[in-house]
N, C-alpha and C positions, 0 to 999 in steps of 0.2 A: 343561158339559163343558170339558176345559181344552183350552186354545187352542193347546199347548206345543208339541205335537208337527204337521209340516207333513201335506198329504195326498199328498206324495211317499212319508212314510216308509210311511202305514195302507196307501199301494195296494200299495207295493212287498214288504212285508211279508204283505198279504193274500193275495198269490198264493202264497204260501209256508206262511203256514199252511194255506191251503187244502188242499193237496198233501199238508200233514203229515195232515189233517183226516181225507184220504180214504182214505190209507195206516192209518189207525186205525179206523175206521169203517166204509169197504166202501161209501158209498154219497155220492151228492153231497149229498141234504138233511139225512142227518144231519153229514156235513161242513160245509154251510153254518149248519147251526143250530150245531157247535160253535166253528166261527170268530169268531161274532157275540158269543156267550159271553165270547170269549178277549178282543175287544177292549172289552165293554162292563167288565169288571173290571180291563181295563189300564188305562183312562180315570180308573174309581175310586179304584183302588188310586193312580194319579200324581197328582190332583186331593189325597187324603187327604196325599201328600207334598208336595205343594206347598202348601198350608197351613199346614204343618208348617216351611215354610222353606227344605227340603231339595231337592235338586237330583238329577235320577237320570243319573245319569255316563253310564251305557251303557244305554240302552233296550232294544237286540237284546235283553243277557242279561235284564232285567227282563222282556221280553214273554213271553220262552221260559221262565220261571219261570212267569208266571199261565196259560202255554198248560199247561205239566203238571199246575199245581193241576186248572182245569180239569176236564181228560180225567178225572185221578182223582176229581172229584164227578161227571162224568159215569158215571162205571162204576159208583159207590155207586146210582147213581138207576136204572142198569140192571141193578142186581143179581138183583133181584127179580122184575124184569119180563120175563114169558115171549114169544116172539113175535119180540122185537127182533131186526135182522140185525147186531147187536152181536157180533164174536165176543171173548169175554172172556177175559182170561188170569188165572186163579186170583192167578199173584202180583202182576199191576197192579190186582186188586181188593182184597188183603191191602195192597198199598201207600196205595191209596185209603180204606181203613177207617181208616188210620191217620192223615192229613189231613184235617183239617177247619176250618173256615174259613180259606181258605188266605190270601185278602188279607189278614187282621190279623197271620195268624200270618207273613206275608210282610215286613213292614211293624216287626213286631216284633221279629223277626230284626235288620235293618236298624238298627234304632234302640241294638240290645243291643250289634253292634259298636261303634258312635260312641260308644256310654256306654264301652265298656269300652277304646275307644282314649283317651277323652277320660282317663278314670280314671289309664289309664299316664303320661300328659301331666303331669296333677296329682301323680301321685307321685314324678316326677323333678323336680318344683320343687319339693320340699320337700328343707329342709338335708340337709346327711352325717349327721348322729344319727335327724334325725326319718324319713328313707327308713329305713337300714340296720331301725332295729326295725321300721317297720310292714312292710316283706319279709321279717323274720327270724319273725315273729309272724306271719303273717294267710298268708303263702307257703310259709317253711319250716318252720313247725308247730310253732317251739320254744319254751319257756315262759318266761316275763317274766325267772325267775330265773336259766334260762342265756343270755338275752339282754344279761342285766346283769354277767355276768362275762363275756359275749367282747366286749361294749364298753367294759368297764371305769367303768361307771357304777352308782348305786346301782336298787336296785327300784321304789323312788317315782317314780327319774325317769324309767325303763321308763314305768311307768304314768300320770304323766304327760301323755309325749309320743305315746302313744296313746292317751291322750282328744284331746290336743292335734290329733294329723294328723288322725284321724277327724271334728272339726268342721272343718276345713279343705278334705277331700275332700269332705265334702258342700257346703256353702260354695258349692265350684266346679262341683258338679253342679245344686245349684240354678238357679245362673247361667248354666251351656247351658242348662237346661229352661226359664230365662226367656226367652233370647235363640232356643231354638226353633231351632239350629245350629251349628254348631262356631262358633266366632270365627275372622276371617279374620287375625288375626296368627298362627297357625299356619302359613297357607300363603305363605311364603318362598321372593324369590327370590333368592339369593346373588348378593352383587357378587365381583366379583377384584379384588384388589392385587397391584401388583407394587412390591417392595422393591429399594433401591438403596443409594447410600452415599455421600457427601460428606467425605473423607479418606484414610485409610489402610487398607488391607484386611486381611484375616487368613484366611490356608490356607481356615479352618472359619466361615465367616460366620454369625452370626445371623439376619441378614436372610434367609437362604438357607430356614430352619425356617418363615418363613412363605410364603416364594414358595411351599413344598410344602404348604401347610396353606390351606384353604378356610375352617376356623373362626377361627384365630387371624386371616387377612385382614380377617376380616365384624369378629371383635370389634372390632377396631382400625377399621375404618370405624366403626362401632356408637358409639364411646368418640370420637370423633375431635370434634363441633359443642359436646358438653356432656359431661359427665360419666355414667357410667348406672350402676345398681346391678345385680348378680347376677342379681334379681326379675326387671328391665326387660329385659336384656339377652335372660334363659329366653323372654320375651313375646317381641320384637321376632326374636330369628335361630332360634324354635324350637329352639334345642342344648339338652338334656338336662343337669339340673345338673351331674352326672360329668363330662361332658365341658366342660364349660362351666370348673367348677373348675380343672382341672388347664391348662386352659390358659390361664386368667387369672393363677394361681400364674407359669407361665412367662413371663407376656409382663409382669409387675411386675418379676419377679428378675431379667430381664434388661434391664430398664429402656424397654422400647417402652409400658407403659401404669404409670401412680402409682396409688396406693389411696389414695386420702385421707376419713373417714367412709364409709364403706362404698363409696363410690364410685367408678369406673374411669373412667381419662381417657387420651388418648393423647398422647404427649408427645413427638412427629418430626412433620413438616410430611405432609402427605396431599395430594398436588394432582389435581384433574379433568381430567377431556378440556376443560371450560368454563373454569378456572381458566386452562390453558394459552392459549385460545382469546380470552382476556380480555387475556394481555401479549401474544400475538402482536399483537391489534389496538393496544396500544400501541406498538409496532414496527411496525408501517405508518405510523401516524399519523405516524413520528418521518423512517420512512424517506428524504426526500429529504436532510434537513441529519444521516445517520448511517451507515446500511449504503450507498446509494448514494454519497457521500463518501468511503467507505472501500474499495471499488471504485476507484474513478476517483484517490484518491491511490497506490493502489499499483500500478495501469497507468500511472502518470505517474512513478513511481520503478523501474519497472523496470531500464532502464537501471543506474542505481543501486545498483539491489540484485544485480544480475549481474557486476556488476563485483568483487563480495565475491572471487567466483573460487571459490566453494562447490560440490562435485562434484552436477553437476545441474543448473549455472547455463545449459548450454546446452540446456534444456529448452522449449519454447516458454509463456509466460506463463500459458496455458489451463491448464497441468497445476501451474504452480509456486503457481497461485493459492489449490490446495488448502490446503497448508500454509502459504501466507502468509496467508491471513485470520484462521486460527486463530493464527496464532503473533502478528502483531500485536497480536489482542483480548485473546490472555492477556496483556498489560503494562500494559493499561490502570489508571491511576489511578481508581478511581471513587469515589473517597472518599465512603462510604457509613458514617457515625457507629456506630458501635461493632458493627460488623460484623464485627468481629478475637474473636469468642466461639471461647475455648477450645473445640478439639475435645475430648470425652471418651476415655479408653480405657477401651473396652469388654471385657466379659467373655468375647469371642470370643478377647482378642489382637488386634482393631482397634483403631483410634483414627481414628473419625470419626461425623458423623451421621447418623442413617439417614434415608433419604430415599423416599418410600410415592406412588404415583401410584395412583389411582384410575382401573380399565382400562373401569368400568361406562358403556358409549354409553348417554345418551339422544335419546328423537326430538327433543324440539327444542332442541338443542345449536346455537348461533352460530358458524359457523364463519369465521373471516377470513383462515386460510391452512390451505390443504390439506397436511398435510405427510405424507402417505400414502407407505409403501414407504421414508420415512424413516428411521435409528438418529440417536440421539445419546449417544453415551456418555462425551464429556466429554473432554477435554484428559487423560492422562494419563502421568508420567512414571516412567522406573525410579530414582529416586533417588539418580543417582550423580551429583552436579552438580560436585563436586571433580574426581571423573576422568572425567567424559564420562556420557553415556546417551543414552536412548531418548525420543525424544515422541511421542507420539502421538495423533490425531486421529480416533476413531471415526465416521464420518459418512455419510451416504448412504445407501446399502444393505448395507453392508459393514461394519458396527457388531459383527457376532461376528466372531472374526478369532482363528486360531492365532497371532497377533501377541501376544496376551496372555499366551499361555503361553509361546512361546518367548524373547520378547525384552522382556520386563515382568517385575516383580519376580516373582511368583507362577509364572511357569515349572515344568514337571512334571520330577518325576526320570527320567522318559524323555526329555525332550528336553535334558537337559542338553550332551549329546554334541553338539547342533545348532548351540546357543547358543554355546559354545566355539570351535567352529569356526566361527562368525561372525563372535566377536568377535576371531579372530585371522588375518580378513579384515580387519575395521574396522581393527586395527591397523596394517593398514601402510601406512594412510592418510596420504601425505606434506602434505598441501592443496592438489594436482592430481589424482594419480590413485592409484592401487591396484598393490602389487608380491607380488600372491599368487601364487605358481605351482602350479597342478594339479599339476605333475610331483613334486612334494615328497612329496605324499599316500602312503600305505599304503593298503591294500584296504578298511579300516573308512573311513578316513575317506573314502576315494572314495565309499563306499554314501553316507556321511553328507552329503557335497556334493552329493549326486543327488538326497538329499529336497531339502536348501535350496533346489536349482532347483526341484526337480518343484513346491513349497509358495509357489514367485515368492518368494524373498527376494533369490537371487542371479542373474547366469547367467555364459555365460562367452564367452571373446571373446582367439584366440591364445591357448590353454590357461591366460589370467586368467578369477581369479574377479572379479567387479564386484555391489556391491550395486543393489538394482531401487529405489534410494529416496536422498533427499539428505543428503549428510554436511557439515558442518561444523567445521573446528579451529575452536581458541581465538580468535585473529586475525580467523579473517573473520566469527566470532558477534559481536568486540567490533564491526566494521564494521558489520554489519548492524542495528546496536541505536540505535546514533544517527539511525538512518533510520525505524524504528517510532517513535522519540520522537516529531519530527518532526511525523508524522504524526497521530500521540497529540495533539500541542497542539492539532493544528486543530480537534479533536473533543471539546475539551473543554468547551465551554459545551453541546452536544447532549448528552454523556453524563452534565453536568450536569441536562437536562432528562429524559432518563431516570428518571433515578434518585427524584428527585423527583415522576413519573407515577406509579412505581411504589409509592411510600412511601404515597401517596396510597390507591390499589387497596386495597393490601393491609393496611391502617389499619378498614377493612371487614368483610376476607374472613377475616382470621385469629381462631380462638375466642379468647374472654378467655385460658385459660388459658395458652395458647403468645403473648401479648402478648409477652411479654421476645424472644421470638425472632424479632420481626418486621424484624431488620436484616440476619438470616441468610436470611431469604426473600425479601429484596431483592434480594443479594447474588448469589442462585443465582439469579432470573427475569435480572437483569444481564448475568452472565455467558455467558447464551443468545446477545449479542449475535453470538457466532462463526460460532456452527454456525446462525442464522438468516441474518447477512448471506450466506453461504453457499451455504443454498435458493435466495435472491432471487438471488445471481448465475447458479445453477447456470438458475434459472426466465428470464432475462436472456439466457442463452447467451452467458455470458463463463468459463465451465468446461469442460473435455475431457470428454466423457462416458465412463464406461471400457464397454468390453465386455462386462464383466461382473464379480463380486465381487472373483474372483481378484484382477485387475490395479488393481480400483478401492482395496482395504486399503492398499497402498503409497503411494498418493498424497498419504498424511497422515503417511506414518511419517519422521519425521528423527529423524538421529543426531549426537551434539556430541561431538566427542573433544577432550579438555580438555588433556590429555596430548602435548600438540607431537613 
């Protein structure tokens, strides 16, 4: 008897058929002799499956299958026989006539599904011609020679490719009946990616088409270590050729995977939870002669850097430090050999590289720095460096931010109204303070200064408007930049040693086929340096902690007005 099942499930269950037993029968002993029945062919019938390989999902519904075969060969056995306190219902005896040997026919049931799932499997891994006819022929009933004119191929090759698929389906039915089970590369567990971008963005991203797509992500992981063919790819993520096709076609034409020999590869960088987990530990290891350096030179330059006379300068250190770490680290020289790769433009209308993280946790993942509840989205500017712009610092917890749209390039056409009248607050920026008067305003623009406050961009102060973030003229950005150099020299032989850890690492990690790109993944592990030193002060308690989102987004946003 098989061992499979516990004597939780036979007791817990027996009192239930019992019940059913009695409710059918009328009598205890004939209920206990049909109970016994029920479980000695449930034992059977799972023992016959499990030899077989096969696994029974749900036991409940299997039991309560052999409890009805059962009763209905009990009713055949009491048809006949007079006497019995059987009371019989003509149509559960008509039902019973019609059952017979129910475990095989049970069992065979069973089996006719998995062939016939298994068969669908097999006929979506065959190409676009050789499916289309064996569905058009063997499904829709149509004849070789209307097959060969809505494909537009000849009759022979009809015929053909249906001797061809039919040695093929069998082929694959042999090989379950060998293997005695489905194959477990069937059962898939889907990883997520999340797509990003290292350049210049565009209204309609590409990248965007996969953060919404589950297959395009898997393929692109799937193609990421080696290259895989169509065949490998159908095995490995279960997707159905159709689907498979059509999105291989997209992710070539828009350039995230090459076809080379029938093969698919992916060609933007993909990095881990473990990848990541691998430079943070080189960023510890580095940390006292690097991030903590770069701390303790810019508490030691305070002074210094206050003196610029920059709106905001009288801010206490904890909060100015937000945006001076980042602004610091973006100046950095890291002279990292042929790391200047041409951005491409893209078929979006961007111009940059796409950049793919791997969101898949595993359990034993290395961790050496917790950065949970963290955003990083990178330095990012509105490109207006001749007349002034926007920087910004996504970091913390506050990484989404209406900061994007309002006051970055990609801004919406509703919030244009907002933006305007921001920046004809920023304009009256002398390089002390602000000469906006509320009282100027009209009724629209009142509403429109009402979101700015209510959204913390501005507030107001003696009917002036005043920005919630630090501004900079020309003057005192060229003041402030001799002071980051400075600081820069000191860090130059550590940020030599970086760079060099990391060339190392990733000399390893990166597939052959993305070798050429191994200066551009330097490049971006490097520039982590910001928003890490960052963490470690934030984990330090040399950072304001904000309150909450709101007030934390501003703490990175500076403004340069170029324009005196």
């Amino acid at each position: 008897m098989t061992t499979k099942f516990s004597k939780q499930f036979v007791d817990e269950y027996s009192l239930f058929l019992l019940n059913w037993a009695k409710g059918k029968t009328g009598t205890v002993e004939l209920a206990e002799e049909l109970v016994q029945e029920v479980w000695l062919q449930f034992f059977h019938a799972a023992e016959i499956e499990e030899k077989r390989g096969n696994t029974i999902q749900k036991p409940e519904n299997f039991l309560w299958k052999i409890a009805h075969y059962v009763w209905c060969n009990f009713l055949r056995s009491k048809k006949s026989s007079n006497g019995n306190n059987v009371s019989v219902n003509e149509n559960e005896i008509q039902i019973a006539d019609n059952e017979s040997n129910f475990v095989e026919k049970l069992i065979e049931d069973e089996e006719n599904k998995k062939l016939i799932s298994y068969m669908r499997q097999t006929i979506m891994k065959l190409n676009y011609l050789q499916r289309e006819i064996l569905i058009s022929f063997y499904i829709d009933g149509k004849s070789q020679k209307e097959i060969a004119e809505n494909l537009n191929v000849s009759v022979s090759t009809v015929k053909w490719h249906l001797f061809d698929t039919r040695k093929k389906v069998k082929e694959e039915i042999i090989t379950m009946e060998n293997k005695n089970t489905l194959s477990d590369e069937f059962v898939y567990r889907p990883k997520h990616l999340h797509m990003g971008i290292n350049g210049s963005w565009a209204p309609e991203l590409d990248t965007n088409k996969i953060n919404e797509s589950l297959s395009k992500q898997n393929i692109c992981i799937a193609c990421y270590e080696k290259p895989q063919t169509i065949e490998k790819l159908n095995q490995m993520l279960g997707i159905p050729k159709p689907y498979l096709e059509e999105d291989l076609r997209w992710l070539v034409e828009k350039d995230f995977l090459k076809l080379e020999n029938n093969e698919y590869s992916t060609i933007f960088s993909i990095t881990t939870y473990q990848n990541s987990q691998d430079i943070y530990g080189i960023y510890l290891n580095l940390r006292e002669e690097l991030s903590d350096i770069i701390i303790e030179e810019l508490e030691n330059a305070e002074e210094k850097i206050k003196a610029c006379g920059f709106y905001g300068n009288d801010l206490p250190m904890e909060k100015l430090l937000w945006f001076l770490i980042y602004f610091l680290c973006s100046g950095f020289d890291l002279k990292i050999e042929d790391a200047n790769i041409e951005r491409p433009i893209r078929s979006d209308g961007g111009k940059y590289f796409p950049l793919g993280f791997d969101c898949t946790e595993y359990e034993n993942l290395h961790v050496n720095l917790d950065t949970s509840f963290w955003s990083m989205n990178g330095p990012m500017s509105s490109g207006m460096e001749k007349h002034g712009g926007f920087w910004w610092y996504g970091l913390y917890n506050f990484g989404e931010s209406e900061i994007i749209d309002i006051v970055m390039e990609k801004y919406k056409e509703e919030n244009r109204p907002l933006t305007k009248l921001l920046m004809d607050i920023l304009d009256t920026y002398d390089g002390k303070t602000f000469n906006f008067s509320v009282s100027t305003l009209n009724e629209n623009q009142k509403e429109t200064l009402a979101i700015l406050i209510k959204k913390g961009f501005v507030h107001l102060k003696n009917d002036y408007a005043y920005p919630n973030f630090c501004v900079f003229n020309k003057t005192q950005m060229e003041e402030i930049t001799p002071i980051m150099q400075a600081i820069g020299d000191k860090l130059e032989s550590a940020l030599k040693k970086l760079v060099e850890e990391l060339q190392i690492y990733y000399e390893s990690k990166i597939p052959a086929h993305l070798k050429y790109m191994k200066p551009l993944f330097v490049q971006q592990s490097a520039n982590d340096i910001g928003w890490l030193t960052t963490l470690l002060a934030f984990n330090d308690k040399k950072l304001f902690v904000p309150e909450n989102n709101e007030i934390g987004q501003f703490l990175t946003l500076l403004y340069v007005k170029y324009n005196n």
